[in-house]
DRENDOFI-857958 format. One line per 3 residues: number of its first residue (from 1); for each residue x, z, y of N, C-alpha, C. Coordinates in steps of 0.001 Angstrom, whole numbers. Atoms other than C-alpha are relative to their C-alpha. Layout:
DRENDOFI-857958
NUM	X/Z/Y/X/Z/Y/X/Z/Y ~ ...
end
This chain:
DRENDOFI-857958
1	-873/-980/-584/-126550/-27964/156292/1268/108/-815 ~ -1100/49/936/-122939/-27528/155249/-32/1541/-381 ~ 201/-820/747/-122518/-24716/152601/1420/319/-373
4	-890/-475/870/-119610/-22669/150644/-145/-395/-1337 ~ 200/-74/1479/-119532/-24108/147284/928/1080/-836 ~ -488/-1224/974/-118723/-21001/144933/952/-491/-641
7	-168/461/1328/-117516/-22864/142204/1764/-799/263 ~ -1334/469/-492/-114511/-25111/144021/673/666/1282 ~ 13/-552/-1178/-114425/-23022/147016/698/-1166/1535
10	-191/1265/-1446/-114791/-25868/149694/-1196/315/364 ~ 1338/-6/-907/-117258/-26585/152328/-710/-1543/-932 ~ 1193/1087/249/-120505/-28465/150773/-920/-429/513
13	2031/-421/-60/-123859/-29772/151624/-532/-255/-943 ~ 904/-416/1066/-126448/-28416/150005/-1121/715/705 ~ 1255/-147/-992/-129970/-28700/151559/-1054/574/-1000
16	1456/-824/318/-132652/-25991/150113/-289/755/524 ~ 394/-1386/-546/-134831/-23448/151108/671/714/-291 ~ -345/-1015/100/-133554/-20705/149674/1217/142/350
19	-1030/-747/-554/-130108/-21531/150636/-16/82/1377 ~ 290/-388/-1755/-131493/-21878/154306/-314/1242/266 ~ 1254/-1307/92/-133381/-18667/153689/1432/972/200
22	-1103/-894/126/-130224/-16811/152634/1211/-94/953 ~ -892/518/-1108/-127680/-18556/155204/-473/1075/1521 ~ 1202/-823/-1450/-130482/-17173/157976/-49/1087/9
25	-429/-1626/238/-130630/-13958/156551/1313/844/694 ~ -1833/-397/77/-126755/-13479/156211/-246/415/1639 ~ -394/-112/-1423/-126477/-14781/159947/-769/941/710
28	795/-899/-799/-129259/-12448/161660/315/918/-338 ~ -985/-1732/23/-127744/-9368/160219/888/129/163 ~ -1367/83/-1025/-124771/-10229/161268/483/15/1281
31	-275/-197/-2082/-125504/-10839/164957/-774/1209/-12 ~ 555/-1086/-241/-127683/-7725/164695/1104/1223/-533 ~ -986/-1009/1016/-124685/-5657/162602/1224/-333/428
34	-1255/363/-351/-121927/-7410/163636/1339/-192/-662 ~ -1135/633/1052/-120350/-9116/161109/198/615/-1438 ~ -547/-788/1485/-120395/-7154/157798/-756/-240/-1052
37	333/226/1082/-122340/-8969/155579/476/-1207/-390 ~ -774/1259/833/-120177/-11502/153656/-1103/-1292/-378 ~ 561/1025/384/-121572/-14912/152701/1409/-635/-392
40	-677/501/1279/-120098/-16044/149350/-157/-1292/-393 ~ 562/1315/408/-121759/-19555/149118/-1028/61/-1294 ~ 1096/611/984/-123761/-21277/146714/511/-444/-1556
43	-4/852/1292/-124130/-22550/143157/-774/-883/-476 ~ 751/935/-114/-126193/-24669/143772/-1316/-247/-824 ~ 1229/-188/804/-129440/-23369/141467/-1146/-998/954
46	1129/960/-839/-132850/-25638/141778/-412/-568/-966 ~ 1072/573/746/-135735/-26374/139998/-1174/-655/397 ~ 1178/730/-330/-138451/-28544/139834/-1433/-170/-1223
49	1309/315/986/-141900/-29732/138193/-60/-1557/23 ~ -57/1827/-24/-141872/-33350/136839/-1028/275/-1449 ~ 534/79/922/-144917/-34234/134275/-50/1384/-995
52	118/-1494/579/-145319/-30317/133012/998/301/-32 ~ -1630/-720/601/-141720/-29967/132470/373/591/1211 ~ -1167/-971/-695/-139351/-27479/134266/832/-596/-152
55	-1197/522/135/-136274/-29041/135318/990/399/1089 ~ -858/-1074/-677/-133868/-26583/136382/1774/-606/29 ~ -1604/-147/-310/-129832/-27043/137435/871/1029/589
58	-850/-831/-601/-127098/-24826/138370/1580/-4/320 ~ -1765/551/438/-123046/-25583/138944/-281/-1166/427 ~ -191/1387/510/-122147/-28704/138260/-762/-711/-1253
61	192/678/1541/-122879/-31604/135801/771/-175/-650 ~ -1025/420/1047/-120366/-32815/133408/769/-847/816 ~ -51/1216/-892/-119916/-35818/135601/912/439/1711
64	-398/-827/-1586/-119520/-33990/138846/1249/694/-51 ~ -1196/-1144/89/-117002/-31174/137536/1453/-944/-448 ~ -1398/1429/-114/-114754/-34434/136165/768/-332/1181
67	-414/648/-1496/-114668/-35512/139473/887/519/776 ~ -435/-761/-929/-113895/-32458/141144/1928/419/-758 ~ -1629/-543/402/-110370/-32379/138774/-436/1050/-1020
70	-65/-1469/635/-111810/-29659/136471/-8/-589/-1688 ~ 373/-118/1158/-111448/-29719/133026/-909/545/-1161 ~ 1475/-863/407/-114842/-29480/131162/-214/-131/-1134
73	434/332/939/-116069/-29340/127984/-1459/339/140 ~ 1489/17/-586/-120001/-29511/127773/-990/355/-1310 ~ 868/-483/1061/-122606/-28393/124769/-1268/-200/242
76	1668/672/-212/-126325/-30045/124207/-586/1221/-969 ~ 365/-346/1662/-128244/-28052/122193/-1943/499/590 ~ 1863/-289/-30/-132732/-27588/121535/-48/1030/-747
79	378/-1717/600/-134124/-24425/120423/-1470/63/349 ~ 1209/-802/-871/-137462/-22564/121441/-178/667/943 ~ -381/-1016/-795/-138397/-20671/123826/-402/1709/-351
82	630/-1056/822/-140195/-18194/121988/-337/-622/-1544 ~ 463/600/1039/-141241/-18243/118481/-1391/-581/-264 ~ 679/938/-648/-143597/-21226/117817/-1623/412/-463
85	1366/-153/61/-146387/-19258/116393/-368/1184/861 ~ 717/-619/-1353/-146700/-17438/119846/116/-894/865 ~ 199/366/-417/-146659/-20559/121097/853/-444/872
88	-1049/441/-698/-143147/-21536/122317/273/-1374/59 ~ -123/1431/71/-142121/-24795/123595/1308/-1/-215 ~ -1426/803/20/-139386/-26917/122982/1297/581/1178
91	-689/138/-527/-136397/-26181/125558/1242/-480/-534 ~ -997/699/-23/-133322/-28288/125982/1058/405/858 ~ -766/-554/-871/-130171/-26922/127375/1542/-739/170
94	-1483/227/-305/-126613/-28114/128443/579/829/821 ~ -659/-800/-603/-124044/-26154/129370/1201/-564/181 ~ -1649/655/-313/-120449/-26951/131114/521/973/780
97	-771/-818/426/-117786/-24923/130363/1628/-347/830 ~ -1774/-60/-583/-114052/-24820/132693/803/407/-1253 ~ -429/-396/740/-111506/-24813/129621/1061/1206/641
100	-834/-457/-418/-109026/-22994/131619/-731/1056/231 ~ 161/-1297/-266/-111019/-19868/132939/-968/560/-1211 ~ 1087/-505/1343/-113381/-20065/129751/-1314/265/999
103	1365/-661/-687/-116341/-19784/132442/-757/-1289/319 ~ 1120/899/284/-119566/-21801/132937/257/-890/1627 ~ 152/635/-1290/-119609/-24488/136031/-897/-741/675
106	1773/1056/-241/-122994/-26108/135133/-820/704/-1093 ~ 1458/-281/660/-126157/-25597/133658/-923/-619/147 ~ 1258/1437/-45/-129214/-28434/132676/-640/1060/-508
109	929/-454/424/-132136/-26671/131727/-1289/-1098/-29 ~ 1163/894/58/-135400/-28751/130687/-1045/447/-920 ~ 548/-208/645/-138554/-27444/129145/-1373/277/556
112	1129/-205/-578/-142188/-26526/129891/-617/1124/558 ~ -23/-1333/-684/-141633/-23042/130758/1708/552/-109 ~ -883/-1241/-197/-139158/-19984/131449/1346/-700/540
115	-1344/634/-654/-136537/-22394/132773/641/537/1476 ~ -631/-775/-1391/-136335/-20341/136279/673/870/-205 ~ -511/-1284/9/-135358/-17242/135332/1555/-13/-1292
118	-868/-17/165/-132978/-18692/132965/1359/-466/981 ~ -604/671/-946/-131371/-20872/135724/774/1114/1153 ~ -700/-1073/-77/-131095/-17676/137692/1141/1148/-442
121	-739/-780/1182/-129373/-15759/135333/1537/-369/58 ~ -1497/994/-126/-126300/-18725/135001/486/-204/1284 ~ -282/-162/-876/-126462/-18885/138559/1123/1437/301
124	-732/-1137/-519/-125233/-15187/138814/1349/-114/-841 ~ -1697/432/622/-122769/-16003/135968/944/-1146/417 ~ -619/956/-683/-121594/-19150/137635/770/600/1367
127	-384/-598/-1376/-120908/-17290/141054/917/1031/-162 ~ -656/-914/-47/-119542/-14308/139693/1311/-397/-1251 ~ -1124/193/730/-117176/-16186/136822/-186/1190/-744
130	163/-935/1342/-118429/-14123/133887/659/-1122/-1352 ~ -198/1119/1253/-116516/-15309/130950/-883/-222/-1143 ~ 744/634/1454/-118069/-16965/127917/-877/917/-349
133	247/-663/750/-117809/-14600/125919/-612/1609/245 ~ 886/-1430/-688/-119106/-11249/128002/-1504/-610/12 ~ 1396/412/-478/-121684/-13911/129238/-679/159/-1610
136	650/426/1422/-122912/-14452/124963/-208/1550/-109 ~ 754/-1549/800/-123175/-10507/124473/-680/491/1453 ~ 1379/-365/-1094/-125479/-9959/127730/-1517/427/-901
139	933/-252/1013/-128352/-7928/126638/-1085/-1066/595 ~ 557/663/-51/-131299/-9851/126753/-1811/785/-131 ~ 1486/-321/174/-135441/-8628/126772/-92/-666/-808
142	406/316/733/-137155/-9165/124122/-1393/794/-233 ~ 1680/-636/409/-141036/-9286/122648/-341/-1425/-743 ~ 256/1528/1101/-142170/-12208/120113/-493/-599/962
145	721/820/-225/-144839/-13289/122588/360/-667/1348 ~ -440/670/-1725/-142824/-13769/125941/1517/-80/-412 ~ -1362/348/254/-139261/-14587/124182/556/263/-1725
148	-717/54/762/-136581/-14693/121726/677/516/-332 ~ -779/-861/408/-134790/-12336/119841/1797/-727/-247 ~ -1456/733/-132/-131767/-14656/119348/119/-1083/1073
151	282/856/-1210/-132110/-16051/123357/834/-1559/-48 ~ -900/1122/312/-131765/-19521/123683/1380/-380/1235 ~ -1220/-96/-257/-129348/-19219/126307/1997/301/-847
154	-643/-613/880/-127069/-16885/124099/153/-947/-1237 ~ -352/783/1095/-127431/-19460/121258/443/-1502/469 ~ -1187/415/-467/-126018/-22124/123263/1202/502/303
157	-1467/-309/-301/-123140/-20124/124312/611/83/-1339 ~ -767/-562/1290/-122239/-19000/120433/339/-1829/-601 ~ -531/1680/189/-122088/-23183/120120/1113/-782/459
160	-1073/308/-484/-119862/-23513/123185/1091/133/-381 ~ -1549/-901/-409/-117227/-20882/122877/678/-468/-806 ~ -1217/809/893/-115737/-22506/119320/602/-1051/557
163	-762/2061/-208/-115564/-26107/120931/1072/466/1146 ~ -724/-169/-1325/-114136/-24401/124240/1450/482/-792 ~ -1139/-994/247/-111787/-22179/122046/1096/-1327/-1081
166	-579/902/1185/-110363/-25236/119500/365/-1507/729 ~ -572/821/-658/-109655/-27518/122425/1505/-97/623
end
């Protein structure tokens, strides 16, 4: 189905449930309401299960946002997901960064848990163009045995924002 991409604001396709789900939505309260619920597009969030791992996306890739003309800078970085004597795994994150608005345009996520709800999260900052640096002081939950007091989201961004800011 063709889509609103958020991010360049053109028409995309971009075939998932949920953005069928939400497209369907939109439109049936609209012919029942008559027009007053906006549809903003997509960012294209979407995860999967490959060999135990979580392998979540959001935005763009590095690759993709090149393409589209944008100027990106991009940040790898491994962490935990919790601390490892409650049993946290490994996660792996990339993030890609628009130098010009300072705001996020992608997101790789890869690990053996909690990768949805981070993916969500960048999604809403991707859509809504939260900068960097608001996005890095977002409060965050915390408890030793279901997360991280210094989130590994948040500790990729405090990696980005120098390289973004010294370019």
């Amino acid at each position: 189905m063709e889509n609103w991409d958020r991010i360049i604001g053109r028409k995309r396709t971009y075939q998932t449930a949920t953005s069928g789900a939400t497209t369907g939505r939109v439109a049936a309260r609209n012919l029942v309401l008559g027009n007053v619920v906006p549809y903003h597009g997509t960012v294209m969030p979407f995860i999967t299960e490959v060999f135990g791992y979580q392998v979540g996306t959001v935005g763009f890739t590095e690759s993709y946002a090149r393409e589209q003309g944008l100027d990106v800078i991009s940040h790898v970085m491994s962490t935990a997901t919790r601390r490892r004597s409650f049993g946290g795994k490994p996660i792996h994150i990339k993030l890609v960064a628009e130098r010009k608005s300072k705001t996020l345009v992608g997101a790789q996520i890869i690990s053996e848990e909690m990768v949805g709800g981070k993916v969500d999260r960048l999604a809403v900052a991707i859509g809504e163009r939260v900068p960097l640096q608001r996005l890095a002081l977002t409060d965050t939950c915390y408890s030793p045995t279901v997360g991280s007091a210094y989130e590994s989201i948040v500790m990729a961004l405090d990696e980005l924002i120098p390289k973004l800011n010294s370019g």
